[in-house]
N, C-alpha and C positions, 0 to 999 in steps of 0.2 A: 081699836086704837083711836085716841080722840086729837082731833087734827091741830095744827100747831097753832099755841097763842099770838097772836101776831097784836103787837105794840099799837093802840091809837097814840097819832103825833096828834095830841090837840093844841099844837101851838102856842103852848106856852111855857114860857123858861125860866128858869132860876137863875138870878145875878150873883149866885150866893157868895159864888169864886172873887168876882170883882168886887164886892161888899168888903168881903176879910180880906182881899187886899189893900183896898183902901183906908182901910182901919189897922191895919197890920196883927189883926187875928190869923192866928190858928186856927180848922177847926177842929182838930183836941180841946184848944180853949173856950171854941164855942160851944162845945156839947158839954165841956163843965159848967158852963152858964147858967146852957136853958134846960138842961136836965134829960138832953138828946142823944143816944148813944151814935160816936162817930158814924157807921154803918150806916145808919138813919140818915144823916146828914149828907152822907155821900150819896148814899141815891138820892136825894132831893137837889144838892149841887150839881149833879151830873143829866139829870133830867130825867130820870127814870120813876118817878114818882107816880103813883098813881092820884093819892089823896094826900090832904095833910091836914090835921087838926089844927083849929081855932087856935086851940089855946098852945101849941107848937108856934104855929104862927106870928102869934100875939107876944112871945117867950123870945123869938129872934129877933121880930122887930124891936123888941124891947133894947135886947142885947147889943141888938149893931147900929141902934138910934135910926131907928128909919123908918118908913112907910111903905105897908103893903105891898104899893105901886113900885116901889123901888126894889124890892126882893123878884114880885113875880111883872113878867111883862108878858105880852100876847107879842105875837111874832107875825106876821102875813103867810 
């Protein structure tokens, strides 16, 4: 039996929630944007993300007018 995965916190977070409310998005409406199925979205909003693609990335910032730095932040 192979022993349990256990979550690295690598301390950093997704603003995604405070994003689309400040913008008064959905993210239904954001995943028709960037071409990201809800699912996706939420685990990256919620912080369970492992990776995210460039050009994911690239597709929100795009979406929600913003910068990198403004989606993902390092946390202490």
């Amino acid at each position: 039996m192979a022993p349990a995965e256990v979550e690295e916190d690598t301390g950093i977070h997704c603003r995604l929630d405070d994003l689309l409310a400040a913008r008064g998005l959905t993210l239904t409406r954001l995943s028709e944007l960037v071409g990201v199925s809800v699912v996706n979205l939420s685990i990256l909003k919620n912080d369970r993300a492992r990776a995210i693609r460039f050009s994911t990335l690239r597709a929100i910032c795009r979406a929600l007018e913003c910068e990198v730095g403004d989606l993902l932040v390092v946390e202490p």
